[in-house]
C-alpha positions in Angstrom: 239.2 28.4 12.8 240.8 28.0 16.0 239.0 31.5 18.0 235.7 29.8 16.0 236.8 26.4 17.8 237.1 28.1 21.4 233.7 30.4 21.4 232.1 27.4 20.2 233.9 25.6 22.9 233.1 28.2 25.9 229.4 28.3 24.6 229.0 24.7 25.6 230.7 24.6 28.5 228.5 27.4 29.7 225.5 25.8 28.3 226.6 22.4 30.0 227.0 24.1 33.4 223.8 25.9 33.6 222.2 22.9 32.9 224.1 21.2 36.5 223.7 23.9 38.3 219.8 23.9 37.6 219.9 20.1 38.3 222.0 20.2 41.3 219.8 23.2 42.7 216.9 21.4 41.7 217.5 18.6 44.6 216.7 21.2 47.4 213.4 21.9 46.5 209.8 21.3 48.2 206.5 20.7 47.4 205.4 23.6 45.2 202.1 24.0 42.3 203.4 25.6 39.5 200.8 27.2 37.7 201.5 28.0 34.2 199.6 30.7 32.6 201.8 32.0 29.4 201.1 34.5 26.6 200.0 33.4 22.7 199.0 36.1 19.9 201.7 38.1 17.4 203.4 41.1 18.3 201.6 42.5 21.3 201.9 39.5 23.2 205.6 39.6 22.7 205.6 43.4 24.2 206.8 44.8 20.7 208.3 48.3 21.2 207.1 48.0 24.8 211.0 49.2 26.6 210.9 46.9 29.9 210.4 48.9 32.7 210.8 45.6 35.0 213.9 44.7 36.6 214.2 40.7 36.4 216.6 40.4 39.5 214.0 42.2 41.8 211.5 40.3 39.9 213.0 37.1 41.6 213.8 38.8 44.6 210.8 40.3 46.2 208.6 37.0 45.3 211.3 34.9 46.7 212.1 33.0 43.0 208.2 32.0 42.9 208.1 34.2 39.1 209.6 31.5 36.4 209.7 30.9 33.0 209.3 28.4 30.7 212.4 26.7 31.7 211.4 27.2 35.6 214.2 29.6 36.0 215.0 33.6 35.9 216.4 34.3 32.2 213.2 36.3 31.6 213.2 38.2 28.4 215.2 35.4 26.0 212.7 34.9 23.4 212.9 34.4 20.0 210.8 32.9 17.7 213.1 32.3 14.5 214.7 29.6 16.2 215.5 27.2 19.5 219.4 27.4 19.1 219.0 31.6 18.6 217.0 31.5 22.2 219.5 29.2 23.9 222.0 31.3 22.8 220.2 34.7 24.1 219.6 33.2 27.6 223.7 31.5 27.7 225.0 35.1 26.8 222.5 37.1 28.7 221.6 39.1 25.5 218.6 40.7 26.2 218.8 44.4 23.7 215.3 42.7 22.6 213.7 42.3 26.3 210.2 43.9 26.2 208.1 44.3 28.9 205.5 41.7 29.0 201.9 42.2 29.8 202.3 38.4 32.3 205.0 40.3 34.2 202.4 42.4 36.1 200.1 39.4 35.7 202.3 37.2 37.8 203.2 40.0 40.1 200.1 40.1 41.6 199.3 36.4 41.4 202.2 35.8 43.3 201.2 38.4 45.8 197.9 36.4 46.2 198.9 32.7 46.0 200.3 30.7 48.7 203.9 30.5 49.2 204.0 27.1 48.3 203.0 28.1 44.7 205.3 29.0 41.7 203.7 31.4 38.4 205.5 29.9 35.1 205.3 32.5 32.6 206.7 33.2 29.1 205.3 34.4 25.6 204.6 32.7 22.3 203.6 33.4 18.6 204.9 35.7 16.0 204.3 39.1 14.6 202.2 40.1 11.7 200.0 37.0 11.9 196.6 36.3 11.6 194.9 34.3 13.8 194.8 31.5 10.4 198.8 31.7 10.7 198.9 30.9 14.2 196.8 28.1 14.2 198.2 24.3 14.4 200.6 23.3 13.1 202.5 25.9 12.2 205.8 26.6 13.9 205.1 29.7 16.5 202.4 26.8 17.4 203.9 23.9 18.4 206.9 26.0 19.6 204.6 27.4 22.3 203.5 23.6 23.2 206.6 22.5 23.6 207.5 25.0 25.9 204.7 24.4 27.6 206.1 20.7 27.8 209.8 22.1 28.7 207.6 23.5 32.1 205.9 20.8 32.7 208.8 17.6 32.7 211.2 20.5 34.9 208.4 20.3 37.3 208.1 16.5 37.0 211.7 16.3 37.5 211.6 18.3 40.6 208.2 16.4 42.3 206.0 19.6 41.6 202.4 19.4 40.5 201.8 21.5 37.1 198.7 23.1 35.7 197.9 25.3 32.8 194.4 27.3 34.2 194.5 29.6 31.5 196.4 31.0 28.6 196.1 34.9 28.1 195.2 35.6 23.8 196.4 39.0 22.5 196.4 39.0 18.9 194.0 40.0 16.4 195.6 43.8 14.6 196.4 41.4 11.5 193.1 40.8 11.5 191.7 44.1 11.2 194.6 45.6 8.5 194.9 42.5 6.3 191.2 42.3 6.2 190.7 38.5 5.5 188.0 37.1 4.5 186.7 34.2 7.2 185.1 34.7 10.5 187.3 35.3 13.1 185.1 33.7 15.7 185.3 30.0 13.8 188.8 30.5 13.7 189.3 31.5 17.8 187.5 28.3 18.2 189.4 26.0 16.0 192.0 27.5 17.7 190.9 27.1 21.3 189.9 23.5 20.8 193.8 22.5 19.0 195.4 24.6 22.2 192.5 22.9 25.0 193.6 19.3 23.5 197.0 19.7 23.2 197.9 21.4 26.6 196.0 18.5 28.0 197.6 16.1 26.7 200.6 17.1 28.0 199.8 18.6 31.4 197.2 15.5 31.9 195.4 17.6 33.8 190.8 17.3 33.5 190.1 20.9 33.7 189.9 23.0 30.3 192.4 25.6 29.3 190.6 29.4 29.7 191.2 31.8 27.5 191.5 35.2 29.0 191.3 37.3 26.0 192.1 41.4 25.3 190.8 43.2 22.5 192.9 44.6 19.4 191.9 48.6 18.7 194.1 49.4 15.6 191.0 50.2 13.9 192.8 52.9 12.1 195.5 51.4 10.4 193.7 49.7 7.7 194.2 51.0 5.1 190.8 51.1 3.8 189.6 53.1 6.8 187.6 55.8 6.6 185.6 57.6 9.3 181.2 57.0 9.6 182.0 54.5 6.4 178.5 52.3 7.0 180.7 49.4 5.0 183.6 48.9 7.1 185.3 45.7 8.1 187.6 47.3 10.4 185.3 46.5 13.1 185.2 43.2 12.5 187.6 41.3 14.5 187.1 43.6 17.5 183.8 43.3 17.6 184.1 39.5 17.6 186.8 39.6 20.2 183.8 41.7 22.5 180.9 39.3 21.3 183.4 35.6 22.6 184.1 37.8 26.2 180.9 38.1 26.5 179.2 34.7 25.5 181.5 32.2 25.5 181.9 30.1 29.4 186.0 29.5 28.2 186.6 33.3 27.4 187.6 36.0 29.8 188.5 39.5 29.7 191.8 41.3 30.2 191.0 44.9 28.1 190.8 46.5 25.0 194.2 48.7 24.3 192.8 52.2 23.8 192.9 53.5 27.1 196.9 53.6 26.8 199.3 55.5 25.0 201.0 53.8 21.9 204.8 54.1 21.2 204.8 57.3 18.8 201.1 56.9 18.5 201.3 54.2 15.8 200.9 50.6 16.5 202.0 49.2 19.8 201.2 50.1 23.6 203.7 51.3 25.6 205.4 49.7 29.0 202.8 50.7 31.0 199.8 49.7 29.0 201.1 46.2 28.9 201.2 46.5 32.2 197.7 47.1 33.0 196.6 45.0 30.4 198.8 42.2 33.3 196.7 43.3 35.9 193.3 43.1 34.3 194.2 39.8 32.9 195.1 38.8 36.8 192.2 39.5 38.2 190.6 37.0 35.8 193.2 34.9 36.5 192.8 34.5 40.0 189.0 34.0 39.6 189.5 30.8 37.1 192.1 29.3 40.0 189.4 30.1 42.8 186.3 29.0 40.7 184.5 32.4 40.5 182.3 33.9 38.5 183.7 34.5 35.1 185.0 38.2 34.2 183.2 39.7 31.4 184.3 43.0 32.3 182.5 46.1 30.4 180.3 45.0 27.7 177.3 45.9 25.8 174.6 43.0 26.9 171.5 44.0 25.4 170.2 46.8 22.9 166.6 48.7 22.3 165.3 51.0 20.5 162.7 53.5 21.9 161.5 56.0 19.3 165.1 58.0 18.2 166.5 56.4 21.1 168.8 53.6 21.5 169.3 52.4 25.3 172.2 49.7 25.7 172.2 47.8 29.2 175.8 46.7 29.9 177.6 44.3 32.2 179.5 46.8 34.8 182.1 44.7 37.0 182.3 47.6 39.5 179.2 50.4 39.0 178.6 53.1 38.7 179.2 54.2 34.9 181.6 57.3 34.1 182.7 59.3 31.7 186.4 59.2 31.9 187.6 62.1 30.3 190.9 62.9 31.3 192.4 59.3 31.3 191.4 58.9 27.5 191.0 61.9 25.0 186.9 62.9 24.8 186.3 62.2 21.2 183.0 62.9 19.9 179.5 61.8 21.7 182.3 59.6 23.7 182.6 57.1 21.5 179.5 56.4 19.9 178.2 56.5 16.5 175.0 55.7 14.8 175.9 55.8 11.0 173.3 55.7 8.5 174.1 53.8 5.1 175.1 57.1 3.2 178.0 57.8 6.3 176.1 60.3 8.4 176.3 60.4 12.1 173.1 60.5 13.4 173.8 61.1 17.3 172.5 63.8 19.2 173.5 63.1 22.7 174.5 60.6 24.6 173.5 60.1 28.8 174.4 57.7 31.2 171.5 56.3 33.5 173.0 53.9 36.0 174.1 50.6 34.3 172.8 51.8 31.1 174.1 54.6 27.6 171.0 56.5 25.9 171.9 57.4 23.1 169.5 60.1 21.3 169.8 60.3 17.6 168.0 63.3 15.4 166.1 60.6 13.9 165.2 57.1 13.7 168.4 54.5 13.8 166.5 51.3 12.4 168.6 49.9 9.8 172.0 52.2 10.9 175.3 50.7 12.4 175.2 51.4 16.2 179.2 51.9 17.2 181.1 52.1 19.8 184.9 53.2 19.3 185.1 52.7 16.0 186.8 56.4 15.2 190.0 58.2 15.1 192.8 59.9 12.9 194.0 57.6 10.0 197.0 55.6 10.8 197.5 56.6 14.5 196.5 55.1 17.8 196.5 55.4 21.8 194.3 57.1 24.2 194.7 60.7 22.6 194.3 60.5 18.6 193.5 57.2 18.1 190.5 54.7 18.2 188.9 55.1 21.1 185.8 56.2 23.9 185.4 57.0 27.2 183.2 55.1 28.9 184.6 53.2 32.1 183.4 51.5 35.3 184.5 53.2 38.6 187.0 50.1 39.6 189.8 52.5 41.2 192.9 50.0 40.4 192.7 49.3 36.8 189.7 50.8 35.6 187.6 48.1 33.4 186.9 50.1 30.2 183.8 49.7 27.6 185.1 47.1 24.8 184.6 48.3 20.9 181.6 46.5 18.8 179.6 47.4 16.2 175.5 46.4 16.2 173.8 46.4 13.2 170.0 47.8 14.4 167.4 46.0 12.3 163.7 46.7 12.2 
């Protein structure tokens, strides 16, 4: 009882002079804008299986302390979702054997490489694993827990005279929604779900301009179990399809990526260190054009579809032209991605040809009535840029390449 007495002891006292230190520390500071753009979804927003590949003192080094978290400090890489006293705990003993690398890392990398000096990038991650997008909605637990950290970010900047705003919150959830197939419509939910985190995140922030959503796209197309190849039936494509039709028509929603261009830890569910790093710097350049009013990323989508004879031409919204084939970067699957499946599961693609901002695709015979696809392929159970779901249709954006979202279009008469 007595050791029990002393750890418990030396746990508080550390806990009580971190808290000080922060305090006493906080008195030096200037004006600064703290803009707080964290992570919300299940396990790929909390870098699942991702091994960090960034270092946390250089982190706070080379951007002069402007990279924060949640509590407006530098114990990156504490969460956990089971409970606050579990976290605390983490951050007081510096435990971090659960520290993934973080898509917002990158994000707030180069935000902080192209903000003022006078501004500070708040980021942390929220939600829960294996969750739908039904059991991450108000009011369950992962929920609020994300608001209040919100609110733990906001009253430190209070404290120290700092203005706060949320511009955006990045979304990167929606494999639950393919594997578990459930049966609503995942674009009703996204909005229920935008409009409980726009209110909420206002109401503590106080702030008049709406919460963005910039939003990635789930690819585990494959690991439903139901799947099977050219099946004119299947719900797999679903959810990713929504996910590509709200990038692309809703004013709130912007793009970060879909995950197939990277490579998944053994080839299964989760991108690797890397890919949740490029997902960071996609969803920074969307980022920076919701804090400097610009015009709203879409990035590669499908904007309008018609049928010429056996041919389907499908006009698309290229961030940085021309069209490419990428090859090398992603696996060449099949006709690059596409499929045109008739109801009894055959392929009907010939060919497919890029002209400028536009895919022909030539079938061997009329596609009214088939399912025109895009992605929607790969070896059961496995995923990534080699053997999984995927195509290979990019823009020619040398940085992070923007690459072609998944969807699915049925082609009626």
């Amino acid at each position: 009882m007595k050791r029990l007495f002393w750890i418990v002891y030396l746990i508080g006292v550390l806990g009580l002079s971190y808290y000080f230190i922060d305090k006493a520390c906080s008195k030096n500071y200037g004006h600064k804008v703290v803009v707080c753009i964290p992570v919300y979804g299940q396990s790929y927003a909390l870098g699942e299986e991702a091994t960090r590949i960034t270092n946390f003192d250089s982190l706070r080094i080379k951007y002069n302390g402007r990279i924060v978290t949640e509590k407006l400090d530098y114990t990156f890489g504490y969460f956990d979702h089971s409970s606050q006293f579990k976290q605390w705990l983490k951050r007081v003993l510096h435990y971090d054997k659960k520290a993934f690398e973080l898509s917002v890392y990158s994000m707030a990398e180069e935000l902080a490489l192209q903000l003022g000096e006078d501004t500070v990038i708040c980021i942390f991650p929220g939600g829960h694993g294996m969750n739908t997008i039904q059991q991450l909605m108000k009011p369950v637990e992962p929920y609020n827990k994300f608001i209040r950290e919100i609110a733990t970010a906001y009253d430190k900047a209070q404290d120290r005279g700092w203005e706060f705003i949320v511009p955006a919150v990045c979304w990167m959830q929606g494999e639950s929604d393919i594997v578990e197939y459930p049966d609503y419509d995942y674009k009703e939910y996204f909005h229920r779900m935008y409009n409980d985190l726009n209110t909420d995140i206002k109401q503590v922030t106080h702030q008049k301009e709406d919460i963005r959503i910039i939003c990635y796209q789930a690819s585990t197309i494959t690991k439903g179990l139901r799947y099977k190849a050219n099946n004119y039936d299947a719900t797999e494509p679903k959810a990713p399809t929504a996910q590509m039709e709200l990038i692309r028509d809703d004013s709130l929603v912007w793009v970060s990526g879909p995950t197939y261009p990277y490579d998944f830890v053994n080839e299964s569910l989760h991108i690797d260190a890397v890919g949740q790093q490029n997902i960071g710097r996609l969803a920074a350049k969307s980022a920076l054009g919701i804090i400097r009013n610009q015009k709203r990323n879409k990035g590669l989508v499908p904007m309008t579809y018609e049928v010429e004879g056996n041919d389907i031409r499908i006009d698309f919204n290229v961030p940085c032209p021309p069209l490419c084939f990428d090859t090398t970067q992603v696996k060449k699957v099949d006709n690059y991605g596409f499929n045109v499946v008739r109801r009894d599961g055959v392929d009907i693609v010939s060919d497919v040809t890029i002209d400028q901002n536009s895919v022909i695709i030539h079938c061997a015979e009329s596609p009214q009535n088939a399912k025109l696809r895009y992605g929607i392929n790969g070896e059961f159970l496995k995923g990534g840029r080699n053997v999984g779901p995927r195509g290979n249709l990019r823009d020619s954006e040398k940085y992070v390449s923007n690459w072609c979202l998944m969807f699915e279009k049925f082609l009626s008469r």
